[in-house]
C-alpha positions as CSV (number, residue, x, y, z in Angstrom):
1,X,-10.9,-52.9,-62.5
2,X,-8.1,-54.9,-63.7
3,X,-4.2,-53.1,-64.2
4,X,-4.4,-54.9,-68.1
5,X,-8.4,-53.0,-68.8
6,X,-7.0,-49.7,-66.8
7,X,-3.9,-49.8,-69.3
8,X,-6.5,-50.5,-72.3
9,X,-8.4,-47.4,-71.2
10,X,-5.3,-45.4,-71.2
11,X,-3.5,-46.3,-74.7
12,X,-6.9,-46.3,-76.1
13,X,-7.5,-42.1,-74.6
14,X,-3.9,-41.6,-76.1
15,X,-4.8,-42.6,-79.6
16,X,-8.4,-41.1,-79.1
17,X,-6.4,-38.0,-78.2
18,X,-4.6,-38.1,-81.4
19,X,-7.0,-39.1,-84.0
20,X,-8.8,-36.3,-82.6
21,X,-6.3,-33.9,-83.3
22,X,-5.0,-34.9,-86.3
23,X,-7.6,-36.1,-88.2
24,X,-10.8,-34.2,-86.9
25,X,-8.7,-31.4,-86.9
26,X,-10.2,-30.6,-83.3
27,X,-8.1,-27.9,-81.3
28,X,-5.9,-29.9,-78.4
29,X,-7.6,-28.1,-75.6
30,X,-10.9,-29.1,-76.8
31,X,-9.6,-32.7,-77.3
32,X,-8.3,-32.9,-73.9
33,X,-11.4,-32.1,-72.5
34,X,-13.3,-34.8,-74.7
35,X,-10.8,-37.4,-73.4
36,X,-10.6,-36.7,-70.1
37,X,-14.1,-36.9,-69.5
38,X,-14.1,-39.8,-71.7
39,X,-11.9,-42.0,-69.6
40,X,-12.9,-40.6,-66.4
41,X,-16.8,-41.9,-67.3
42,X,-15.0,-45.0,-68.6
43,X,-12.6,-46.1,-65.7
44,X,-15.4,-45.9,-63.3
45,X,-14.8,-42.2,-61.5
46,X,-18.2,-41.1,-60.4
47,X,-20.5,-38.3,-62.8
48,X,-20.3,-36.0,-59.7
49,X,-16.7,-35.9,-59.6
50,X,-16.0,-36.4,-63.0
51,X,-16.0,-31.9,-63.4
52,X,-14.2,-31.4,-60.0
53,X,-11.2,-33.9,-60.9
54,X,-10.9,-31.9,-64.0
55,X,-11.0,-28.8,-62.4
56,X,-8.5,-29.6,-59.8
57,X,-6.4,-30.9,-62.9
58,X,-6.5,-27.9,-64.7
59,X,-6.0,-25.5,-61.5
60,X,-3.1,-27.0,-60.1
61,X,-1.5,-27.2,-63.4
62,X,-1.9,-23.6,-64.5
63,X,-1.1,-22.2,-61.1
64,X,2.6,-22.9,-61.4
65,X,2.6,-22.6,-65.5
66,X,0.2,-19.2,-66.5
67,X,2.4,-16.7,-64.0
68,X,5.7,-17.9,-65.5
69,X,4.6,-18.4,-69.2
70,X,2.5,-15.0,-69.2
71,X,5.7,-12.9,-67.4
72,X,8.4,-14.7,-69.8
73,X,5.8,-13.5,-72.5
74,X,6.0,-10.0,-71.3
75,X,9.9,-10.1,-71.0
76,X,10.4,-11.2,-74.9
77,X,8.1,-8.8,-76.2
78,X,9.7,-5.7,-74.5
79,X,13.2,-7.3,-75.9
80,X,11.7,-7.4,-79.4
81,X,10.2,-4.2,-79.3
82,X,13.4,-2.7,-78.3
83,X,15.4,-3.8,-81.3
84,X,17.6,-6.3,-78.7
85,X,17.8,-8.9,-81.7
86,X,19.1,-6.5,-84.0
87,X,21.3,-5.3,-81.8
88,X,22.5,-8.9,-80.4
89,X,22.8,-10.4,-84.1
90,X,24.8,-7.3,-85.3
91,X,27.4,-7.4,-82.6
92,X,27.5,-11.3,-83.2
93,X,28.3,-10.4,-86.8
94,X,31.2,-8.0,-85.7
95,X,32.8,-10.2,-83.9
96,X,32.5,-13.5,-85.8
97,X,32.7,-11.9,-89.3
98,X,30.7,-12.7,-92.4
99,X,32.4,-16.7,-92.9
100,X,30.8,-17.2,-89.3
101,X,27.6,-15.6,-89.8
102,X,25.5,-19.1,-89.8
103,X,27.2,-19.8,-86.6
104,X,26.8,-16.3,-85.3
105,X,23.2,-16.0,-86.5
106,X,22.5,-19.5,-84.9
107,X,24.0,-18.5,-81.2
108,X,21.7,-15.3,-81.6
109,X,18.9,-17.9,-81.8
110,X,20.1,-19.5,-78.9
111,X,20.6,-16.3,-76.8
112,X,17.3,-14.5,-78.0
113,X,15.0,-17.9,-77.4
114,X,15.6,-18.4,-74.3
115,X,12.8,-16.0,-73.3
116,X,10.7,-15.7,-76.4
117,X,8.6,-18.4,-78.1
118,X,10.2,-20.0,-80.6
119,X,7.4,-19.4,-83.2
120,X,7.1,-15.9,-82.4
121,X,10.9,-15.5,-81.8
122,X,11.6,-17.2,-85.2
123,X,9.1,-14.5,-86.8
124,X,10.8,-11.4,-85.3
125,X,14.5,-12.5,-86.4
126,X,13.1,-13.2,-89.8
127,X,14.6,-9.6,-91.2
128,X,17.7,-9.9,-89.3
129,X,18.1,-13.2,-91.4
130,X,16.6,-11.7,-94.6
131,X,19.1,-8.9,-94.4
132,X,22.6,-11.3,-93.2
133,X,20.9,-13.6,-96.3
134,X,21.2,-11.0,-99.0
135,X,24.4,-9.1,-97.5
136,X,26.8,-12.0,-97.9
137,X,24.6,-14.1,-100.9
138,X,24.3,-18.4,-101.4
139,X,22.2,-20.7,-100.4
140,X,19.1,-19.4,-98.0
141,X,19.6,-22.9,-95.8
142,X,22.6,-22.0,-94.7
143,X,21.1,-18.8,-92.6
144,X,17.7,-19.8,-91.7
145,X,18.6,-23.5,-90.3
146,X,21.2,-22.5,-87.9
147,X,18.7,-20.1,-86.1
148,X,15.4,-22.4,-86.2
149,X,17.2,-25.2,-84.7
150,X,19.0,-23.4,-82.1
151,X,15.7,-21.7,-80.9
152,X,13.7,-24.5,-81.2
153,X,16.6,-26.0,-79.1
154,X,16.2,-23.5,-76.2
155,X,12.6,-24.0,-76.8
156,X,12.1,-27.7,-75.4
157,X,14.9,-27.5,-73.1
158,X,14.4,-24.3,-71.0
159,X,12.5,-23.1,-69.1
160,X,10.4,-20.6,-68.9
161,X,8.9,-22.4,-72.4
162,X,5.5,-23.6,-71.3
163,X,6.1,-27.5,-72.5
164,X,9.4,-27.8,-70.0
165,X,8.1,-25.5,-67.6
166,X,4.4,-27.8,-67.8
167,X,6.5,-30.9,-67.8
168,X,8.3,-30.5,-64.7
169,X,5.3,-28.9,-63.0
170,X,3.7,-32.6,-63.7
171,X,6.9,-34.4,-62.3
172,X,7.3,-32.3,-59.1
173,X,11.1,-31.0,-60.4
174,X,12.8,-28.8,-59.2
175,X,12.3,-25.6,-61.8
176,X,16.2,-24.7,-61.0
177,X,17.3,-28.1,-61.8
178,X,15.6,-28.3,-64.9
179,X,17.1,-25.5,-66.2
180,X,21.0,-26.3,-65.2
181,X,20.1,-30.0,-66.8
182,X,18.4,-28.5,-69.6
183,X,21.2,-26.1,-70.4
184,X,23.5,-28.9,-70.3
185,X,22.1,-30.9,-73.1
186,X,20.8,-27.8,-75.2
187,X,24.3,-26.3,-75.4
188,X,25.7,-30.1,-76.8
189,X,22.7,-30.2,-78.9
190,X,23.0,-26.6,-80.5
191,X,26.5,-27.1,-80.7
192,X,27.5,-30.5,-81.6
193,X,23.9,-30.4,-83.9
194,X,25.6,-27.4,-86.3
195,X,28.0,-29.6,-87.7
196,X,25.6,-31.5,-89.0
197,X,24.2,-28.9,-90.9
198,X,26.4,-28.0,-93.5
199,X,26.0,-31.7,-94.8
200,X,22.3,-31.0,-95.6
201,X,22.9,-27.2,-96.8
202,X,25.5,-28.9,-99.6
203,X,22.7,-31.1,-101.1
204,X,19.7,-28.3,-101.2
205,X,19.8,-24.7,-102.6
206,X,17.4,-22.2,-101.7
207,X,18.3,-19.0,-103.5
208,X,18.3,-15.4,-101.6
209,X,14.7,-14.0,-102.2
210,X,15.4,-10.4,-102.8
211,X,12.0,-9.5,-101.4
212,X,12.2,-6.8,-98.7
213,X,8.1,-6.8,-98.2
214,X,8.2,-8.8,-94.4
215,X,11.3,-6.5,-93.6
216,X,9.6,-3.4,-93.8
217,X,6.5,-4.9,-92.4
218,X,8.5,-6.2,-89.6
219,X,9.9,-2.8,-89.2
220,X,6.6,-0.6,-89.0
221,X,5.3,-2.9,-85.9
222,X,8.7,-2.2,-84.1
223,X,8.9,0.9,-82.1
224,X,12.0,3.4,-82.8
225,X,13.6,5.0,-80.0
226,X,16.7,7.1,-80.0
227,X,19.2,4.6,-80.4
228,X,19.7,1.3,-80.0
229,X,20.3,-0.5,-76.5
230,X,23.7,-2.2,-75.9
231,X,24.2,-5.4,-76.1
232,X,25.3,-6.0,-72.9
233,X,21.8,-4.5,-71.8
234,X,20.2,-6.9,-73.9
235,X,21.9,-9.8,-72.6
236,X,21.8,-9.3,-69.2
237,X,17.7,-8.7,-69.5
238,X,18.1,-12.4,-70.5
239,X,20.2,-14.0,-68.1
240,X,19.0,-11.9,-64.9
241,X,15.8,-14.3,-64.1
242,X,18.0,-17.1,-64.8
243,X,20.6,-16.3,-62.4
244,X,18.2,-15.5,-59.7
245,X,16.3,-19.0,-60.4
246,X,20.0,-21.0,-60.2
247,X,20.9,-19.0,-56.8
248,X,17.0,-20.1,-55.4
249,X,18.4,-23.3,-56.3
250,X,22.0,-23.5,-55.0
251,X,21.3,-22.1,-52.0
252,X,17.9,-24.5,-51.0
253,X,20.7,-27.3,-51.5
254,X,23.7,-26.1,-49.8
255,X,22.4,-23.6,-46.6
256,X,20.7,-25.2,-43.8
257,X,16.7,-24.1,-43.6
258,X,17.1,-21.6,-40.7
259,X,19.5,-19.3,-43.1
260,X,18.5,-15.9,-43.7
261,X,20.0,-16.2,-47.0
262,X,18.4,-19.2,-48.3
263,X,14.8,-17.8,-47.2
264,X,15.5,-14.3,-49.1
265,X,16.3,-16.5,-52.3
266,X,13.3,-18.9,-51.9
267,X,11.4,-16.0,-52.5
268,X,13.9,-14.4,-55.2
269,X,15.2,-17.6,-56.6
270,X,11.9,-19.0,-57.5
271,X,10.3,-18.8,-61.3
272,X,7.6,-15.9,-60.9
273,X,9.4,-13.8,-59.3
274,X,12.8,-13.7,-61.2
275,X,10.6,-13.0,-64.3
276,X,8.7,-10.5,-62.7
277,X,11.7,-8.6,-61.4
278,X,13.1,-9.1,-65.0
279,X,9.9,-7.7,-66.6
280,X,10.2,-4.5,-64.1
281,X,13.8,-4.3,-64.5
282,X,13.7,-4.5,-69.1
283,X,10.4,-2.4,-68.7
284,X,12.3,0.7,-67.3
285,X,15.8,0.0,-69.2
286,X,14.7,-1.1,-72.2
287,X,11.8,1.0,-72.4
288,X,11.0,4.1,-70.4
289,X,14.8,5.0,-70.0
290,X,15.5,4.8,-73.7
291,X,11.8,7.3,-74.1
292,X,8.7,4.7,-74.0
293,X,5.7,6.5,-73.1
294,X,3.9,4.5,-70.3
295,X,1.0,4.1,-73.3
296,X,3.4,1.8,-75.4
297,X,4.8,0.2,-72.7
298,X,1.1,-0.9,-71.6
299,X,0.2,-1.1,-74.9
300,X,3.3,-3.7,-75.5
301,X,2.6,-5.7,-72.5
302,X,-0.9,-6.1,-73.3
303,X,-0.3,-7.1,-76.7
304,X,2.5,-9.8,-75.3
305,X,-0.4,-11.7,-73.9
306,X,-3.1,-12.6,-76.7
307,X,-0.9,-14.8,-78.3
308,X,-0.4,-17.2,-75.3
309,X,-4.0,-17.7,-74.1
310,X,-4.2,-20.8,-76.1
311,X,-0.5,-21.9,-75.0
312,X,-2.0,-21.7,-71.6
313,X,-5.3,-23.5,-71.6
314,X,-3.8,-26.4,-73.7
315,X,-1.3,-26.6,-70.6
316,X,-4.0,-26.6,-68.3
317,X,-5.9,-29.2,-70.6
318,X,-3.1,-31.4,-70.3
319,X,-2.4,-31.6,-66.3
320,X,-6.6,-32.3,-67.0
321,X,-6.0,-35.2,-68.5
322,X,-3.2,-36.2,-66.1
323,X,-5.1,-35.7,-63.2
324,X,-8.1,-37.9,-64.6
325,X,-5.4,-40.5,-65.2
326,X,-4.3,-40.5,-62.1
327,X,-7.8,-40.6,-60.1
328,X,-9.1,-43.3,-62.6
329,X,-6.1,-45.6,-61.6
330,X,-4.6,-45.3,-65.0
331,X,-1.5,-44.2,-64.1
332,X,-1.2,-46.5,-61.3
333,X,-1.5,-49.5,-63.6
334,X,0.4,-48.0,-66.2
335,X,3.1,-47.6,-63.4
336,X,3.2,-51.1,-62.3
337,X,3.3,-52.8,-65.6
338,X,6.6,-50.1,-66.9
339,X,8.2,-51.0,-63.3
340,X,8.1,-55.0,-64.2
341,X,9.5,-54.5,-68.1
342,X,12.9,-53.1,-66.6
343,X,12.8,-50.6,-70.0
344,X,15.2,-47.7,-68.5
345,X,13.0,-44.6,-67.3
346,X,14.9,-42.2,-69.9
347,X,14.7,-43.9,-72.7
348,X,11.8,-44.4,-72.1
349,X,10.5,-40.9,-71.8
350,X,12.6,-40.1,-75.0
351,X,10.8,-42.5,-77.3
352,X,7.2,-41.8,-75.8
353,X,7.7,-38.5,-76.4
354,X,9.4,-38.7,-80.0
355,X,6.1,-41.0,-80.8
356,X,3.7,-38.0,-79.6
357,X,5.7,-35.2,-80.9
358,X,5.5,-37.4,-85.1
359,X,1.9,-38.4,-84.2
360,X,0.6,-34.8,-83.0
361,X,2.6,-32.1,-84.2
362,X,3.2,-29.7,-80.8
363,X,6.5,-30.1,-78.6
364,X,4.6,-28.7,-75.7
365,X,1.7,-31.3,-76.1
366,X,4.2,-34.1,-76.3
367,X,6.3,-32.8,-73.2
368,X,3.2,-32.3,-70.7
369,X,1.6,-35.7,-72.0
370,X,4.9,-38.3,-71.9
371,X,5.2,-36.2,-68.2
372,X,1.4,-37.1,-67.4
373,X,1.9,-40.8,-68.6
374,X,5.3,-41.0,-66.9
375,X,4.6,-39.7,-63.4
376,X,2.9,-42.3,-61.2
377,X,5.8,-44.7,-62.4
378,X,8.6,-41.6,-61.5
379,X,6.7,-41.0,-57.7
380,X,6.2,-44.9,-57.1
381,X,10.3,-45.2,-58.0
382,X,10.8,-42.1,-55.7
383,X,13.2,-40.9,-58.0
384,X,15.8,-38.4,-56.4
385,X,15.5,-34.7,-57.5
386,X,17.9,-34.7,-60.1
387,X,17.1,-37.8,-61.2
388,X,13.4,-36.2,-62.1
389,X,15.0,-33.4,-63.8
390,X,17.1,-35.5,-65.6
391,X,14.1,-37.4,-67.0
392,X,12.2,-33.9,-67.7
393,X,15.3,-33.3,-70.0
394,X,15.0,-36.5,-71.9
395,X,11.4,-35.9,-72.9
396,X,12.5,-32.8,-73.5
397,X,14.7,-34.3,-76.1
398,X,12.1,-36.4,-78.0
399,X,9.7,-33.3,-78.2
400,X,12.4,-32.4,-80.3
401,X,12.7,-34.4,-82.6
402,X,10.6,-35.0,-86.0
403,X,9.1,-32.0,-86.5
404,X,7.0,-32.2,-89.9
405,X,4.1,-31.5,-91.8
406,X,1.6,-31.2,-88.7
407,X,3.9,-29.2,-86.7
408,X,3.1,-25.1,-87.4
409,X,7.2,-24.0,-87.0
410,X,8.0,-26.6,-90.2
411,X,5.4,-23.9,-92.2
412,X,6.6,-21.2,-90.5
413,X,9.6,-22.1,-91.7
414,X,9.1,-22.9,-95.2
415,X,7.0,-21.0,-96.0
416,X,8.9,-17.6,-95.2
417,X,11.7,-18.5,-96.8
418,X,10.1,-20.4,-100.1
419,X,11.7,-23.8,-98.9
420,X,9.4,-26.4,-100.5
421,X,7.6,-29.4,-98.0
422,X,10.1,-32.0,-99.5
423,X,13.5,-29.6,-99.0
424,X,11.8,-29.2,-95.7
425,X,11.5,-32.9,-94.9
426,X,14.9,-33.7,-96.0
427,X,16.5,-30.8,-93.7
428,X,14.8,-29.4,-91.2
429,X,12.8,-32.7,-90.1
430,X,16.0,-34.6,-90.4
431,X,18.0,-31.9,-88.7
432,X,15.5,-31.6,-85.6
433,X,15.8,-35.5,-84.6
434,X,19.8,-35.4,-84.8
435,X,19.6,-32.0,-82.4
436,X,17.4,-34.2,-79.9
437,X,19.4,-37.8,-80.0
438,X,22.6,-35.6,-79.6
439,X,20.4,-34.0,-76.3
440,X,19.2,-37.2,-75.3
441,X,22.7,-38.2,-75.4
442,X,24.0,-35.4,-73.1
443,X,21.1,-36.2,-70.8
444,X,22.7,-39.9,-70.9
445,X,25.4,-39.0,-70.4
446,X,24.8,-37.4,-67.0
447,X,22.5,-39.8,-65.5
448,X,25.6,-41.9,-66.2
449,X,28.0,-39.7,-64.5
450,X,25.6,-38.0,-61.6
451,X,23.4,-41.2,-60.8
């Protein structure tokens, strides 16, 4: 079959995809599956492989993405249950003072998504914001943007989110690079993207709802202990897995292979196990230390899972789909064509996945789909390691941007705080594609200066 009919297959399963999605309103994992059998049928891969290719898809996807999304699951919900964003937005209060709280409660965001999902993170630190809200008084916008942008930052730029950590999976990069890349354009794009807030906040008012109903409901699923944990305990539940996962990285790339030391961290250094020490380590300090019985610490753990089966089979859908792709000749094709235009590779991945992210909705289906599209055209370049990561990133940053009407955090959002869809639109939509140029531009930036 010719590269121009493979390429025909392939736009034509993309826009399948979404008009499947969006207007049948079928659920993505389902609507991978359709597709991917579709094409598979279509591009010539015989019936009795069409199953195995999609099970060898799935498998190899979900063995380096369920272990790290389900543990980092585990680790947020024990950090929510302990009151750690309480306790980290309070001491960020202290110290900044009230005329700093958006910046304060934004940084907060930042700190407590980097191992929480932004949708469920967002939920949790909606009485923290409720309460700063009618403390200090004004315009609602000014509290709850700073925080939902700077989580959904962390949440398309770090891993362990499931669309970065399925996006890199797909691309073969290095987990340690991605985050050190990753962390180098969220931090510009949290930062540098505040400034542009207050610019928005001065032409919409929200007022201060003075309902306390979600606080106290908030409160009753939380589980008291005696005290509250420090915030230094808080913090360095966070940061330990991601230290151990930049040492498993620094030391593969500076000790030779026969070092003790670099063997130990393979082990230590790598994604599962940082988390899982993490999870271990929060379980006993945050929990049975401070007077968890092992009941509501197995009770807690348990209930961290439910809400990330989904999260995980649309992951696996999606390295489905990339594997048909690729076995169908798709990607090939695709990756001969994209290496004659001369189109650069990262701007590329930024506007393919900006185009999925407005057309569908989901960051993380945007993310592992511009990977899946991308990847025969990032091995046949043989692309240097961070080089990959680098490109990871810069999808990364078009995940981010338009977030609107099908997206379920722009309801989220509104909704909670009584922000109607056309304050939304002119904010937080406008907001979320000036946070992911400004990452895109840090990403730029470093392929200019490291490549």
């Amino acid at each position: 079959m010719s590269n121009e009919m493979l390429i025909l297959i392939g736009i034509a399963s993309v826009l399948a995809l979404l008009f499947i999605m969006i207007k049948g309103k079928v659920h993505p994992f389902l609507a991978l599956g359709v597709v991917s059998i579709a094409v598979a049928l279509t591009a010539g891969i015989p019936m009795n492989k069409v199953m195995p290719t999609l099970i060898s898809g799935m498998g190899s996807t979900l063995g380096g993405v369920a272990l790290i999304v389900g543990l980092g699951a585990m680790l947020g919900k024990i950090i929510e249950k302990s009151n750690g964003a309480d306790v980290m937005a309070n001491w960020l209060l202290d110290k900044f003072g009230e005329k700093r709280a958006a910046f304060a409660l934004g940084l907060t965001g930042f700190i407590f998504g980097i191992p929480v999902f932004v949708d469920v993170g967002f939920i949790v630190l909606i009485p923290i914001i409720f309460s700063v809200a009618r403390r200090l008084g004004g315009n609602m916008l000014v509290y709850t943007l700073p925080i939902g942008l700077s989580m959904l930052t962390v949440h398309v730029f770090l891993p362990p989110h499931p669309g970065i950590v399925a996006g890199a999976q797909v691309l073969n990069a290095d987990i340690g690079l991605v985050l050190g890349v990753g962390f180098l354009a969220a931090l510009p794009a949290y930062l540098l993207g505040q400034l542009f807030i207050p610019f928005f906040t001065n032409r919409n008012f929200v007022k201060v709802s003075t309902s306390s109903d979600l606080i106290q409901q908030q409160k009753e699923q939380s589980y008291s202990t005696d005290g509250l944990p420090s915030f230094g305990l808080v913090l360095m539940m966070i940061v330990t897995p991601l230290i151990l996962i930049m040492l498993g990285t620094v030391t593969a790339t500076t000790l030779p292979k026969e070092n003790i030391i670099r063997e130990i961290f393979s082990m230590v250094g790598s994604s599962p196990f940082a988390l899982m020490f993490a999870v271990f380590l929060s379980s006993y300090t945050l929990g049975i230390r401070r007077g968890w019985r092992k009941e509501q610490l197995e009770e807690i753990l348990n209930s961290s899972l439910a809400p990330i089966a989904g999260i995980i089979l649309i992951t696996g859908a999606g390295g489905m789909f990339g594997k048909v792709l690729d076995a169908s000749g798709v990607g090939k094709a695709l990756a001969d064509v994209l290496s004659a235009t001369g189109l650069p590779i990262l701007l590329l991945a930024f506007i393919l996945a900006a185009l999925l992210r407005a057309a569908q909705g989901s960051a993380t289906v945007a993310t592992i789909t511009t990977a899946t599209i991308l990847a025969p055209a990032i091995i046949a370049e043989q692309y240097s390691g961070l080089q990959i990561a680098l490109v990871t990133s810069a999808i990364a940053a078009g995940s981010m941007t338009l977030s609107h009407v099908n997206d379920s955090l722009f309801w989220v959002w509104t909704k909670f705080f009584g922000i109607s869809v056309s304050q939304g639109l002119k904010t937080w939509t406008i907001l979320t594609t000036i946070f992911g140029l400004i990452g895109f531009l840090a990403v730029s930036l470093m392929w200019m200066i490291f490549v």
